[in-house]
C-alpha positions as CSV (number, residue, x, y, z in Angstrom):
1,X,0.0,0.0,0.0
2,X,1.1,3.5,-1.0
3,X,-0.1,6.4,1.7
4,X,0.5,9.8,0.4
5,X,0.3,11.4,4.7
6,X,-1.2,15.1,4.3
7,X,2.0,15.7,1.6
8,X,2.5,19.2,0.6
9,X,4.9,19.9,-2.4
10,X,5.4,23.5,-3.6
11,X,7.6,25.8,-5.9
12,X,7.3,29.3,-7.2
13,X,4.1,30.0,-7.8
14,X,3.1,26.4,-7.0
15,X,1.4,24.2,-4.7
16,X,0.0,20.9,-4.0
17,X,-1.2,18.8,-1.4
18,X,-2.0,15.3,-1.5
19,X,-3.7,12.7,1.5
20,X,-4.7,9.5,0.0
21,X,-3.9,6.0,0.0
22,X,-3.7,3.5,-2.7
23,X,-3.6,-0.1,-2.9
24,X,-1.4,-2.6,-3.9
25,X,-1.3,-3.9,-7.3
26,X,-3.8,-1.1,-8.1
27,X,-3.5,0.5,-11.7
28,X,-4.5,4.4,-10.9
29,X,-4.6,7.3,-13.9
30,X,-3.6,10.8,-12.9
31,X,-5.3,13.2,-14.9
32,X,-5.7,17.4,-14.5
33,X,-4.9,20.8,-16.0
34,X,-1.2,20.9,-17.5
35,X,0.8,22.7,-14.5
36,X,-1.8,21.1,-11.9
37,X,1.2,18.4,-10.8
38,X,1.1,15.2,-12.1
39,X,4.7,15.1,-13.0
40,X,5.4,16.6,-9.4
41,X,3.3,14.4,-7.4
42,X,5.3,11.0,-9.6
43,X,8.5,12.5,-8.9
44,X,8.1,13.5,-5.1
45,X,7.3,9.3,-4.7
46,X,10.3,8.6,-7.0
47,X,12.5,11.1,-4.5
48,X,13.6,13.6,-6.9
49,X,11.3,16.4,-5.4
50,X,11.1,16.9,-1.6
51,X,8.0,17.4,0.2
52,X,7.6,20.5,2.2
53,X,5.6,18.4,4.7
54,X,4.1,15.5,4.9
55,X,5.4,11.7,4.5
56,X,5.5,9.0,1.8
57,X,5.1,5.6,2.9
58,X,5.2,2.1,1.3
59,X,4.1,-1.2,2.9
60,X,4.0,1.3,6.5
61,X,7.6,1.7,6.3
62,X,7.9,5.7,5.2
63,X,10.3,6.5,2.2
64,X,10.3,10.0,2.8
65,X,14.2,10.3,2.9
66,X,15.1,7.5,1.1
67,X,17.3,8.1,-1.5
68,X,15.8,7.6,-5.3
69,X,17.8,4.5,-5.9
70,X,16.5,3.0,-2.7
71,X,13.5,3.3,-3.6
72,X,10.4,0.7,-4.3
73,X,10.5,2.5,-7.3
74,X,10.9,2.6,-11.0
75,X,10.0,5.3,-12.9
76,X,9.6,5.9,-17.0
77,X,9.4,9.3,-18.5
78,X,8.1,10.6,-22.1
79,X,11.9,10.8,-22.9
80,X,12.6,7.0,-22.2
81,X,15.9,7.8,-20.4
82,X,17.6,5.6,-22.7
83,X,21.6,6.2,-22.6
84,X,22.2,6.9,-26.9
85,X,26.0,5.8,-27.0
86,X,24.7,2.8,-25.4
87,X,23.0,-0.7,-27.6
88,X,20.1,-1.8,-25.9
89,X,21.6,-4.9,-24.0
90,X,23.9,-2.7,-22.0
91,X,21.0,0.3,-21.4
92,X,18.6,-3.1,-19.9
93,X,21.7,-4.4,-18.0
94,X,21.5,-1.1,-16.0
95,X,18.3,-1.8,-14.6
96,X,20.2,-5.0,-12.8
97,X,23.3,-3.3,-12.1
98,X,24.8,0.3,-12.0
99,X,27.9,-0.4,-14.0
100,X,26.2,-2.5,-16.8
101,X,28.1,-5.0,-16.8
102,X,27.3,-8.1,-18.9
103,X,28.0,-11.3,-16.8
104,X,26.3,-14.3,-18.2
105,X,23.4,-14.2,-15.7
106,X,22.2,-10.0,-16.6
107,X,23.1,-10.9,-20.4
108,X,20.8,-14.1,-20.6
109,X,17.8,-11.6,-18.4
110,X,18.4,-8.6,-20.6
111,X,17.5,-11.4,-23.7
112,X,14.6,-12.7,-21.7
113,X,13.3,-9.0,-21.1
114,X,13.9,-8.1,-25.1
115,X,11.9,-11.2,-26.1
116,X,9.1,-10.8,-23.5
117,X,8.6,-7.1,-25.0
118,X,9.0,-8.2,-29.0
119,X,12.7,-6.8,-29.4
120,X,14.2,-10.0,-30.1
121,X,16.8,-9.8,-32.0
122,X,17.8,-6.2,-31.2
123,X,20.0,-6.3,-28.9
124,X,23.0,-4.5,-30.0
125,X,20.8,-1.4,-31.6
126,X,21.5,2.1,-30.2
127,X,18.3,4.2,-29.0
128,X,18.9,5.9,-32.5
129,X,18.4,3.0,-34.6
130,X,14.6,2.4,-33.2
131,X,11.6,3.2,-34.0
132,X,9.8,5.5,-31.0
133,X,7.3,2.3,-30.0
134,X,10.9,0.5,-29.8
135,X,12.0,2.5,-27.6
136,X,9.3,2.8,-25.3
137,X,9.1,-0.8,-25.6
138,X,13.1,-0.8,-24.6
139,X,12.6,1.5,-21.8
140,X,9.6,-0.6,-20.6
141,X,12.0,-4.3,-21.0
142,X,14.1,-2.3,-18.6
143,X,11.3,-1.4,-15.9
144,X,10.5,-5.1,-16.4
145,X,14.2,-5.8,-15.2
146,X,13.9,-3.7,-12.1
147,X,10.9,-5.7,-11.0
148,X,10.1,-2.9,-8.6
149,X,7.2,-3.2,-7.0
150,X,5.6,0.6,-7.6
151,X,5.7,1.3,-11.2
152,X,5.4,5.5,-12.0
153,X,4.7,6.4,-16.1
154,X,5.1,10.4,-17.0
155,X,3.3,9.8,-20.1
156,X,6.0,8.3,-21.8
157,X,4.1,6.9,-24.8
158,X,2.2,10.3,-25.2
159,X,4.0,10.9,-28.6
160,X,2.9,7.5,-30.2
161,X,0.3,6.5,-32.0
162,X,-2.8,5.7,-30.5
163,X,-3.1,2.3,-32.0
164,X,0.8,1.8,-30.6
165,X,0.3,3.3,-27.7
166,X,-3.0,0.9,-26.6
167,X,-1.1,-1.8,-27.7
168,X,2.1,0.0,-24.6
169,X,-0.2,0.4,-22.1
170,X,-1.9,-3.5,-22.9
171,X,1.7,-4.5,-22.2
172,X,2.1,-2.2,-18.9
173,X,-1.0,-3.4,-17.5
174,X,0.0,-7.6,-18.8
175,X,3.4,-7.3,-16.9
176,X,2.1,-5.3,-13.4
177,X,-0.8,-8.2,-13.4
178,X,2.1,-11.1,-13.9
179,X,4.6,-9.2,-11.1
180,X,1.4,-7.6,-8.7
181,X,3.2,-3.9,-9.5
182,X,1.1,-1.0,-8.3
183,X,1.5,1.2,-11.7
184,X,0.5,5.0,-11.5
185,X,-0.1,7.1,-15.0
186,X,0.0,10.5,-15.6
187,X,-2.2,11.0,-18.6
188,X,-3.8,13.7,-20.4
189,X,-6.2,11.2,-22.4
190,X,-9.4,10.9,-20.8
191,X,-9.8,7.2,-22.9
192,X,-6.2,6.1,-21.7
193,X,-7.4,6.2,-18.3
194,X,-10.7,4.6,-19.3
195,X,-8.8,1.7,-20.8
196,X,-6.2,1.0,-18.3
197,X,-6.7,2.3,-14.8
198,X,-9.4,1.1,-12.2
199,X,-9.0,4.1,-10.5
200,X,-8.7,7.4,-11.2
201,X,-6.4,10.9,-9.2
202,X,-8.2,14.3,-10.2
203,X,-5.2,17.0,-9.8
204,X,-6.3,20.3,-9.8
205,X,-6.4,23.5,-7.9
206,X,-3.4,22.3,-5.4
207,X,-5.4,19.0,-4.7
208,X,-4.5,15.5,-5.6
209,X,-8.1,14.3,-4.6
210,X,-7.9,10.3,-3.1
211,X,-8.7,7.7,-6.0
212,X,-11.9,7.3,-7.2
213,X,-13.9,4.2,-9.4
214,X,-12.3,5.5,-13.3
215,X,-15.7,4.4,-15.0
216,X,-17.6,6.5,-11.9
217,X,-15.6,9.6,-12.2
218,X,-16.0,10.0,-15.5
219,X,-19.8,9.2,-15.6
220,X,-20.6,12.3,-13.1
221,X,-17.6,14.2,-13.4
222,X,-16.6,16.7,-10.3
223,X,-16.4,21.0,-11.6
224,X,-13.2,20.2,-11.9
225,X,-12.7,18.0,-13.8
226,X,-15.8,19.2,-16.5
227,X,-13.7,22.7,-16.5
228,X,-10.6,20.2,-17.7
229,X,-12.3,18.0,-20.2
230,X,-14.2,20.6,-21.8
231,X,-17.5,20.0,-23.2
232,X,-17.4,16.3,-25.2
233,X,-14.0,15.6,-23.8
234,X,-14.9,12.7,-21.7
């Protein structure tokens, strides 16, 4: 279980505040104005952003001041955060260990993980040499590696194709499902959220409201959210 404990980020001109919990192996959809704090909220759980107040706990154990890497944690951004002078089987053998190195056990994983996410045969391709749905299949094989139990996505299939990028999130939701991952998405699509979270986090006006039903929220949308979604948007 993931407890967000009366968490208060802020920044110029910025706040947030966030108390809710959410439950294991849950598959929860962020969605809110641009500038509400999606991105902020993913990255305060990931530790790069510290809370003004408040505490981040997993399992009851609090995380507040554990470092990034320490973290439950594995997070995937709209960039992929694939290394470029890197091939692919050296950027996956970083998700098992920090210098990459190839001993027969991480290379024969790194294979495993390319297969199970239909990059066979790739593996000594730079970043470069893919297609975009490559590489956010790459950067996913990687999160697969890590097998950390809270997966956080910054929209990093918003630049595919939405055929491509139902097809990404079919293969997020298969792999938390086989490994019991709690996945959170920040999203700006209404039907992403439809498709692949249970629940649903409304951000907006400095609130990240607690999770609600996806299919309810949407049916009786909150002011705020309407005022997002505009009219026909949901």
């Amino acid at each position: 279980m993931l407890l967000l404990d009366h968490l208060t980020l802020t920044a110029p001109d910025f706040r947030l505040m966030a108390n809710l919990t959410i439950s294991q192996g849950a598959r929860v959809a962020l969605i809110g104005p641009s500038g509400a704090g999606k991105s902020t909220l993913l990255n305060a759980i990931a530790g790069f952003v510290p809370p003004q107040s408040g505490r981040i706990l997993w399992q009851g154990q609090s995380i507040t001041e554990t470092n990034p890497g320490q973290r439950p944690v594995t997070i995937l951004f709209q960039d992929q955060n694939l290394f470029p002078h890197l091939t692919l089987e050296r950027n996956l053998a970083l998700g098992l260990a920090p210098d990459g190195r190839l001993i027969p056990d991480i290379r024969d994983k790194v294979a495993k993980a390319l297969d199970r996410t239909g990059l066979h045969g790739l593996a000594q391709r730079k970043p470069g040499q893919l297609s975009g749905g490559q590489q956010g299949r790459a950067a996913l094989a990687r999160a697969l590696l890590r097998a950390r139990p809270l997966l956080l996505l910054d929209e990093p299939f918003a630049a595919l194709g939405p055929a491509l990028k139902r097809d990404m999130l079919a293969l997020v939701a298969e792999v938390a499902a086989e490994t019991g991952a709690t996945v959170l998405m920040v999203t700006h699509d209404p039907q992403d959220a439809k498709t692949f979270a249970d629940q649903t986090i409304l951000v907006a006006d400095g609130l990240a409201h607690p999770p609600q039903d996806t299919a309810m929220l949407f049916a009786t949308p909150p002011k705020a959210l309407t005022a997002y979604l505009g009219q026909g948007g949901s």
